[in-house]
N, C-alpha and C positions, 0 to 999 in steps of 0.2 A: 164387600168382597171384590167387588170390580175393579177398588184402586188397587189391590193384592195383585189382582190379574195384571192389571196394566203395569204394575214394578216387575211382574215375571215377564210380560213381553219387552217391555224397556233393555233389562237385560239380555232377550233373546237377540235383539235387533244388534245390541253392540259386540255381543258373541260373534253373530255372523260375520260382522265388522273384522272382528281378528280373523275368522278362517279366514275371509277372502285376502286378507293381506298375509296370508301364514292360515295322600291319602295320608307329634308321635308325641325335704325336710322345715319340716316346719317350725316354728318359734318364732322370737320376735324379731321383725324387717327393722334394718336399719336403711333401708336405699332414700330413695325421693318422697317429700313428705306427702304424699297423696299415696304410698303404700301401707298397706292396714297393719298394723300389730296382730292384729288379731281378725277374725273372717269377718265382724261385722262393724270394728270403729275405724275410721280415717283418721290419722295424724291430723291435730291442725295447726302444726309450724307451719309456716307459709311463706313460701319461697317470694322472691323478689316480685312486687310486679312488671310484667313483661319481659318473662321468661326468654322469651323466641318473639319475634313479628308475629307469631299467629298464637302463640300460648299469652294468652293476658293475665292469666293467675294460676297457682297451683296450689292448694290445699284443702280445706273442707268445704270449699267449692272447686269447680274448675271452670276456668273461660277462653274456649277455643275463638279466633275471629279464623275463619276457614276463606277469608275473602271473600264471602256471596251471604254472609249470614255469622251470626256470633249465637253459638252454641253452649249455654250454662248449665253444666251439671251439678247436681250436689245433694246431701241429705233434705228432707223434706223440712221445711221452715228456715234450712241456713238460706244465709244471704250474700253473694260474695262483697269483697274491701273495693274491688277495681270498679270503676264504673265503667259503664257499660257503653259505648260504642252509638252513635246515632246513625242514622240512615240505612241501616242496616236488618234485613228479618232476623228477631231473635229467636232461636226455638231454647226451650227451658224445658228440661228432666230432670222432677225431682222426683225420691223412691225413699222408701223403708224398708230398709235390712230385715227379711227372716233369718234370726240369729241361730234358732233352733235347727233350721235345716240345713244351713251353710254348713260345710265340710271343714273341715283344718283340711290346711294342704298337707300337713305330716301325713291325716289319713288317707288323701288322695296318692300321694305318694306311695304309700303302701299296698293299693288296690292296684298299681300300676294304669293311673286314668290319664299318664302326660298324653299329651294330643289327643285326651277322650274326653273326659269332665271338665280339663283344664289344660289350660295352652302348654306347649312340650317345656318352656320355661319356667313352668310354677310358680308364674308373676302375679301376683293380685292385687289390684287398684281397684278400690270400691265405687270410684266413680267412672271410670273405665267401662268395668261392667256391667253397669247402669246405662251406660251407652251401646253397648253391644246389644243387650235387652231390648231398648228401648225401638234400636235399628231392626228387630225380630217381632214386635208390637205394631208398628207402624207400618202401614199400607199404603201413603202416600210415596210415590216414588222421587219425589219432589223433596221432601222432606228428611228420608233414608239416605238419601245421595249428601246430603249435608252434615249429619249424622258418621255417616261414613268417614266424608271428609277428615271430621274430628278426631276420629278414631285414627286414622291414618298421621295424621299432623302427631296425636298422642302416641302413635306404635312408633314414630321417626325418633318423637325424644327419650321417651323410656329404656327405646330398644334392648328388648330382653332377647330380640333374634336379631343378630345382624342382615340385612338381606344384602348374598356378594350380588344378586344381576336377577334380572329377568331371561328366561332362555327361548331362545331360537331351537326351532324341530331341528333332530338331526336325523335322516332315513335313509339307511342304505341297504340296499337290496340288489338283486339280479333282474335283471330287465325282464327275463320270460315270464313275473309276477304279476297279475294284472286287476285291476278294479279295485286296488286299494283307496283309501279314503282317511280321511282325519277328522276326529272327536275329540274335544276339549275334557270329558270324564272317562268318554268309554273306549275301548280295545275296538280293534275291528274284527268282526264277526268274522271267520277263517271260512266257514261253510259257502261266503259271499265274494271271497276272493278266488281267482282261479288262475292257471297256467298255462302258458301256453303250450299244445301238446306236443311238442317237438323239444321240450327241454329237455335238458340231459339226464341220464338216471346215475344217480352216484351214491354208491354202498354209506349210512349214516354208521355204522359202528354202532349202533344201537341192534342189538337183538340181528337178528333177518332182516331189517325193514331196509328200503335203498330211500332216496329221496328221486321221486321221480313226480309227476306231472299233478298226479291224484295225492301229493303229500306235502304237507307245507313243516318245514324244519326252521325251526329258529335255534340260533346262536346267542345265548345269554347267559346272564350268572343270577347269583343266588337263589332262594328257595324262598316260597311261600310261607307266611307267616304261619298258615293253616289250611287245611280241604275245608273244614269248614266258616261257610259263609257268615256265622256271625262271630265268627272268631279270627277275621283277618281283615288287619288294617293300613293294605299297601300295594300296590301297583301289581303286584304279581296274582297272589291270592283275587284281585277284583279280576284282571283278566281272564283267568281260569273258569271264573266262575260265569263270568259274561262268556264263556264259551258252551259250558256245562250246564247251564242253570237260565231261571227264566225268572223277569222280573213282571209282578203287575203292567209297569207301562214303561219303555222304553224309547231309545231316537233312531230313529231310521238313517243310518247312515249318517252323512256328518250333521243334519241338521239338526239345528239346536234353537229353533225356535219353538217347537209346540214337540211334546211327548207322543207318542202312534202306541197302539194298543197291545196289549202281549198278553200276559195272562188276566187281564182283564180286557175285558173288549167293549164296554162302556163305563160311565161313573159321572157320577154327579154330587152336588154339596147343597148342604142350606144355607141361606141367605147370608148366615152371620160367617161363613168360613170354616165351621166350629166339627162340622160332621161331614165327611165323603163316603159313598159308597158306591161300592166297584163290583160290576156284575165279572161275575169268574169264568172264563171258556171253559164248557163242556170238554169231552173227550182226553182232558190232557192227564196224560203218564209220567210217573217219572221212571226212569230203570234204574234197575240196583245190578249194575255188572258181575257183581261180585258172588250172586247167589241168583242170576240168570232170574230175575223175578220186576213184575211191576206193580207200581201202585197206585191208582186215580188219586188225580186232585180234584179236591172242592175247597169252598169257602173257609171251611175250618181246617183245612193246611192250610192258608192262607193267612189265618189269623194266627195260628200256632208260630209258624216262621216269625211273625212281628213279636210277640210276645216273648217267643225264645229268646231274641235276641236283646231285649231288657231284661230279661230275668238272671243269662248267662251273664252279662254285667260287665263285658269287655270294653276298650275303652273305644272301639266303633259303636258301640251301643248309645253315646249321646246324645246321638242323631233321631234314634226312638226316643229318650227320657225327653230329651227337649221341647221336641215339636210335636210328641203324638202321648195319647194315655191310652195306653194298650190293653190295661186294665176294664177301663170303661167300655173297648170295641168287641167287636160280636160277629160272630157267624151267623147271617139268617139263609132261609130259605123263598124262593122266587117270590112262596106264597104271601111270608112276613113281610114282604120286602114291596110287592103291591099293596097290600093291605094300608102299609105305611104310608105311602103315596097319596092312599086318597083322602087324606086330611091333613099330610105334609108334602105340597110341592116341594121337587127341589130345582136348583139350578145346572142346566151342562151346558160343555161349553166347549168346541171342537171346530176345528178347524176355521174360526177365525168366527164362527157364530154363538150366537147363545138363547137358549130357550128354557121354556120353564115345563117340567113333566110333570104329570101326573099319573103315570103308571109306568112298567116295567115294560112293556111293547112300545109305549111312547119313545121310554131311553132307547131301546136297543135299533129303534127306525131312525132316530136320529144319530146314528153311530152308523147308519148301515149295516147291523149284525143281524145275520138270519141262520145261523148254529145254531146248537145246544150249549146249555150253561148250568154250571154248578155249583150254585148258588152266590148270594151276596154277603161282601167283606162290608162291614159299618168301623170306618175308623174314624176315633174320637180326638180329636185337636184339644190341647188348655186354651189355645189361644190360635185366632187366625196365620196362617206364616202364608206371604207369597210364593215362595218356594217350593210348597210339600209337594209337587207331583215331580219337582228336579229331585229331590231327596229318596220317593221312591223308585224312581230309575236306577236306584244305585244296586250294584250286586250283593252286596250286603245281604239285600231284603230278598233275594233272589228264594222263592218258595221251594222250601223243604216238605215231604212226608212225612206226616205225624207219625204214619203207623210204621214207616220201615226205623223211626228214633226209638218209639217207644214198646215195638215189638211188643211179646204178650200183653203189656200194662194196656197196648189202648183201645179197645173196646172199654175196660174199668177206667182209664182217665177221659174219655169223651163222654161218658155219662157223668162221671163225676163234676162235669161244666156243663152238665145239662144242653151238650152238643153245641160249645162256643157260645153259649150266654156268659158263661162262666170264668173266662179263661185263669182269673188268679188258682183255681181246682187247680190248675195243673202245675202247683208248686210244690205238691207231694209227687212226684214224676219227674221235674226239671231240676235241676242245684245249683246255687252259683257257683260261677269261677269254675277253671279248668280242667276239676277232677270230676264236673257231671259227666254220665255215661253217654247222656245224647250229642257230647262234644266227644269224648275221646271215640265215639264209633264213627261222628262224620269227619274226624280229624285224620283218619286213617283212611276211611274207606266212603268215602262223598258218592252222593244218588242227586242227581236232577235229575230235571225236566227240557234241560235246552238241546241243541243240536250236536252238539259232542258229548260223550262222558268217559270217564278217565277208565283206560284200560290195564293201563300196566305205570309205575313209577320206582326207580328208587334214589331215592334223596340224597340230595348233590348231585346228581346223575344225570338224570332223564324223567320227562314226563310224557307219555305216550296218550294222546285224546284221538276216539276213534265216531267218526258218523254214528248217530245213534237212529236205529232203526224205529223207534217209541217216541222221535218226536212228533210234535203234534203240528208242522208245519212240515215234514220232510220230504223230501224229491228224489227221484232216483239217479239223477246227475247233480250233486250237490259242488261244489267249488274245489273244495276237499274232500275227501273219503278219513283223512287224519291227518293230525298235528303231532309234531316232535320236538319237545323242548330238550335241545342239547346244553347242559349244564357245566360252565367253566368258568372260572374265576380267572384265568388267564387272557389277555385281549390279545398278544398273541396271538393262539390259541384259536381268539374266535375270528380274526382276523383267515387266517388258515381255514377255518372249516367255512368260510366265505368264498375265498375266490378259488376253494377248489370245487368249489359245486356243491360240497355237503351239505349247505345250508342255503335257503332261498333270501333269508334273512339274518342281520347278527346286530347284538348290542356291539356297536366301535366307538371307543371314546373318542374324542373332537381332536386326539391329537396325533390318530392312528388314520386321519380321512385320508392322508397323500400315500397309507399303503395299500388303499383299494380303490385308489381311481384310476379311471382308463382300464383295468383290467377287463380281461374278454374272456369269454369261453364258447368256442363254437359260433354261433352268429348272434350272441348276447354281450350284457356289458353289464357293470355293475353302476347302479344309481346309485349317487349322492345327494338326496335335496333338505336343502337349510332355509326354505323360502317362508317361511311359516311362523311367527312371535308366539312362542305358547303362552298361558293363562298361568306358569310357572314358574315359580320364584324356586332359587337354592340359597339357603343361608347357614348357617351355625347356630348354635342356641346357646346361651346359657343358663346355667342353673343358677336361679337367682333366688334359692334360699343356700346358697354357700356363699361361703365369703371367699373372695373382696367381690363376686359379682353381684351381693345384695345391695350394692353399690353406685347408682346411676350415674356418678363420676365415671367409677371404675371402666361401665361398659361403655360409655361414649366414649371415652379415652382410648380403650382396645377395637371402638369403633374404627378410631381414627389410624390405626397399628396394623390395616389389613389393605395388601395390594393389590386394589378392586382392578386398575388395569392389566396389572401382572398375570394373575388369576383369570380374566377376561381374554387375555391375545394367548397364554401360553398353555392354558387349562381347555379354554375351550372354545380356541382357535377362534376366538370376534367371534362365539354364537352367545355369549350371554350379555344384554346389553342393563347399565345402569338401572337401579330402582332403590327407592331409599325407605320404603316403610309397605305394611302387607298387604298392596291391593295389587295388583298387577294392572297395566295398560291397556284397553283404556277403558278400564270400568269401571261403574260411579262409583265416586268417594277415592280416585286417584288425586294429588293434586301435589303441585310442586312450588305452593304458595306456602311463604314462609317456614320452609322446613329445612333439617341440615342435612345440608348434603356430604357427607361424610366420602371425603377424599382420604389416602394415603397421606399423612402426618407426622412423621414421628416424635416432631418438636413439640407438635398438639400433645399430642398422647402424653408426654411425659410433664408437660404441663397440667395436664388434668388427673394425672397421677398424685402428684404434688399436693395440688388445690385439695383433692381426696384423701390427702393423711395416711397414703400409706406407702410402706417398703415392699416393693416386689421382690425381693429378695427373701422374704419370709413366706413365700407363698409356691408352690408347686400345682402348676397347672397341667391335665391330662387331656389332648386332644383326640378326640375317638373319633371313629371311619367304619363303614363298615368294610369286610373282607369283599375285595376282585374290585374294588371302584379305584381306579387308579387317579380317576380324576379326582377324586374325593382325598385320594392319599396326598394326591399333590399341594392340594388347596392345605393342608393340613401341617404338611412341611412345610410348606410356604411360613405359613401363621408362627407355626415353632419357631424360623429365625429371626422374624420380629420380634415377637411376645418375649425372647430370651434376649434381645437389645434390650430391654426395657430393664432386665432386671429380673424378671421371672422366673423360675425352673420349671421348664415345657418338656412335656414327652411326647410320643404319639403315637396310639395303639388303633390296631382293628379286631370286629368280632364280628364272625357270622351272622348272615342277619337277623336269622330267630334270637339270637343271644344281644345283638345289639339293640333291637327295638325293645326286648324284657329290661335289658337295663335303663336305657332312657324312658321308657313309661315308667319306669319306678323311682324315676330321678336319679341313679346311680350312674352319674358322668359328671365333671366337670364341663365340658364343652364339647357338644357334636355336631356334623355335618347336615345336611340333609337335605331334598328337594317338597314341593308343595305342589300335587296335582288336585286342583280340587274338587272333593266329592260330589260337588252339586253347582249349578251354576245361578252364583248371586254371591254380591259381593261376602253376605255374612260369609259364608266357606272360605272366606280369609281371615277376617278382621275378628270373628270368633274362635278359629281353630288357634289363631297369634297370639290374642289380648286375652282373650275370657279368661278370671281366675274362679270360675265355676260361684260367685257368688249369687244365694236365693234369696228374691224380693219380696216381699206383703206385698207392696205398690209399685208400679210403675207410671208416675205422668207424665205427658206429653204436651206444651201448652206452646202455642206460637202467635209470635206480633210483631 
């Protein structure tokens, strides 16, 4: 488990690296012969050898040279045609197809799992995925990095997403804002920022409320996927929730090297990786606004929240199936929880030390915790992941109350689990998919535990978050006292409720910067800063079980049909800079060794149209957006006048965001826009959310020479 540790520091150190410089039909594939007919066989036509400089084979092997190492995948006992490369570390992944548990993509499709089970594309390459696996197995960060590599060389060629750039922070705000900060996953905590008190006070149009010293007013668009935390999978919905809610272990402020304790205030693992367990802070509430009432947490909220959020089966939920069996974990009590100890040390590991306990006074001295606590969460891993404590920071997992979900039922479903031994008991109580009642009640009307909780909202509108007097960390001069989400699809619009004061802050597209700078008000001014490389990719997806994009011609070809500069100076004003497959800069498994760099072509394009056997002319392509992104709209019109040189019939529509992420998780799009904030910090949160086409393995090995 220590190499684990050190691939999650490896990645903290290069995280830091970017601050200081600066969450989306089946049948038989006809694309590239390394795409499966079917979920568990690989084509073995076999393309040319030496594909690209770095692809030395593609078929029922695969052989990446990543230029520091040659990386073979493939069914277990294939052997690839190419030979193999001398001087070079080879690492070798071979695996056996679980045929039984693999999914058809038709039925993922259906579950709506794009960007959950399976990458937003509905691409599936058997050895792809074998690679992705293999980069979530492995704990050598030496090895992962190489891994990656491949992955990245293979997301460049396939490309089922186009990536137009990497993006540059854009942040503008009113100078009287003070102590903000930037995170690569999370929101900044609004209770942590404050004003300065001589700002101006200017009526929001919302209700009574003015924006004045004690109230932070954002200007923004669209609406939350959902109130509840295991039913939202997008920038909006997590920030809410990182407002409202509380996760086990979170980051203090922008650092992103080591996780700080939250509702957990210590935690430790056994030796293999396999089991963690998190001592829970005593005293913590959550409020229910809505019915003026509280609830204590313990361990078994705790464990409820993880469980829920596999059970309800959303496609943020992969993030539990993959890395944790929520099935196997457990609520205990302090008592079970030392008893355990004293014939299973385990390991913690904080603040840059690490030691081995043997009791529950042990862990919490080495933490420096002298509170009360509410018992211990035991979560069960299939498999060690570097990552799991970046994945529980995320708001997703943010703890829910058993008893305000399950009202009269829980007293009868917490016995029914024999008080969290049990947790599968409570699948008479939870339902899958959208129509459970424990979704539609926090979907409406959401209860935490964190420093804000939602007072008043209505949709498209406003969301109103006010200081919550039941946090378990609260001050009586907090930053804010409330938050005001002013809701406008017009940048206009928010431009306006910007430099009149209304707003402390507004979403401004990159191409609206020159109508709010310089602007003043009183002895303020409004900030512009772009100094920042996010961890941010925006690209386009295709659907690559439709045709002609099941086509790996096809889409290098429309690769080559899109004007990455154009796009780049006129969309979004020199903030989004080049990138050509799904890692972002500069984090392991980037590399710009032997891969295409896909420039604006259009002679290419209609050559590889050619080459690919078909008429665009026969084919009708539907470019979606969602509603208020003007930037989005642009890039999209842009594409339409190419795509229709070509020969194509292009339209191009927008849908509200709830309506646009229902359709692309269900594969209902031809071609859409979108950006990539990732959930957790490690490269998998690219190169899996990209590639993976959700296939399940019997085996996975790892062998290197």
């Amino acid at each position: 488990m220590n190499r684990a540790l050190l691939s999650l520091l490896l990645v903290g150190v290069l995280v830091l690296g970017t601050v200081a410089s600066g969450c989306i039909g089946g049948g038989t594939q006809t694309q590239s012969p390394t795409q499966t007919a079917s979920p568990t066989q690989t084509q073995t036509t076999t393309q040319p050898q030496g594909v690209t400089k770095a692809i030395l084979e593609l078929g029922k092997v695969t052989v990446v040279d990543t230029g520091t190492s040659i990386v073979v995948v493939g069914p277990k006992g294939a052997e690839p045609t190419v030979k193999i490369p001398s001087g070079k570390k080879v690492i070798r992944i071979t695996y056996v197809v679980d045929e039984q548990k693999t999914p058809s993509v038709k039925k993922l499709m259906e579950e709506g799992q794009g960007f959950g089970a399976i990458n937003p594309a509905f691409f599936r390459d058997t050895n792809v995925d074998a690679l992705v696996i293999a980069a979530r197995r492995e704990t050598n960060p030496e090895i992962r990095t190489e891994i990656f590599k491949a992955l990245y060389i293979l997301g460049n060629y396939y490309v089922p997403e186009v990536i137009l750039g990497q993006n540059r922070q854009l942040r503008v705000y009113w100078s009287w804002v003070k102590g903000r900060y930037y995170h690569p996953t999370l929101a900044e905590r609004y209770d942590l920022l404050w004003e300065d008190k001589n700002a101006p006070v200017v009526p929001t149009g919302v209700g009574d409320y003015n924006n004045d010293p004690e109230t932070y007013v954002i200007a923004t668009f669209g609406w939350p996927e959902s109130f509840d935390p295991a039913w939202t999978y997008e920038t909006f919905g997590w920030e809410i929730w990182h407002e409202i809610g509380d996760t086990l272990v979170t980051y203090w402020k922008e650092n992103t090297k080591e996780v700080s304790p939250d509702l957990a205030v210590a935690w430790a693992h056994n030796k293999e990786g396999t089991e963690w367990y998190f001592v829970i802070r005593g005293g913590v509430k959550a409020y229910d606004p809505w019915h003026d009432k509280t609830y204590p947490i313990d361990a078994t909220d705790v464990l409820f929240t993880f469980w829920r959020v596999a059970r309800l089966g959303h496609s943020v939920s992969w993030m539990v199936k993959t890395f944790m069996n929520v099935s196997a974990s457990q609520a205990l009590t302090e008592e079970e929880f030392n008893e355990y100890l004293k014939s299973h040390p385990l390991v913690a590991e904080y603040h840059g030390k690490t030691t081995e306990v043997k009791s529950l006074q042990e862990l919490l001295d080495f933490f420096g915790y002298k509170g009360e606590t509410a018992g211990v969460f035991k979560l069960v891993l299939p498999h060690p992941y570097a990552a799991i404590l970046n994945v529980v920071a995320d708001p997703f997992l943010s703890v829910v109350p058993m008893e305000y979900l399950l009202g009269d039922k829980y007293e009868e479903a917490l016995k029914a689990s024999n008080y969290g031994k049990n947790p599968d008991a409570w699948k008479d109580y939870v339902q899958k998919g959208a129509n459970d009642a424990t979704h539609q009640l926090m979907h409406k009307y959401p209860v935490g535990t964190g420093p804000f909780y939602v007072k008043d909202y209505q949709e498209n509108s406003y969301i109103v978050l006010e200081y919550n007097p039941y946090y378990w960390n609260a001050t009586d001069n907090p930053g804010h006292k409330r938050v005001i989400y002013i809701i406008n699809s017009d940048a206009v619009a928010r431009v306006q409720l910007l430099t009149t004061g209304t707003a402390d802050v507004a979403a401004i597209p990159t191409d609206k910067i020159e109508d709010v700078k310089g602007v003043t008000k009183d002895n303020y001014e409004i900030i512009v800063k772009t100094d920042i490389l996010l961890p941010v990719l925006t690209f386009i997806v295709f659907n690559t079980q439709k045709e002609p994009f099941n086509d790996v011609k096809v889409r290098q070809a429309l690769a080559y049909a899109i004007p990455y500069d154009q796009i780049a100076k006129v969309v979004y004003n020199n903030l989004l800079e080049p990138n050509w497959g799904p890692i972002p800069k500069p984090w392991p498994g980037y590399t710009e060794y032997g891969i295409i760099k896909y420039n604006y072509n259009i002679a290419k394009a209609k050559q590889m149209l050619q080459e690919a056997g078909i008429d665009p002319s026969k084919y009708s392509i539907k470019l979606i957006y969602n509603a208020g992104n003007s930037q989005r709209e642009k890039i999209m019109t842009l594409i339409q006048n190419i795509w229709s040189q070509l020969g194509f019939k292009v339209t191009v529509e927008s849908y509200e965001w709830p309506v646009y992420l229902s359709k692309t998780e269900k594969g209902d799009y031809d071609v859409y826009v979108v950006g990539w904030v990732p959930d957790y910090l490690d490269s998998d949160n690219w190169v899996g959310p990209f590639l993976y086409g959700a296939t399940e393995f019997k085996e996975i090995n790892i062998e290197t020479s």
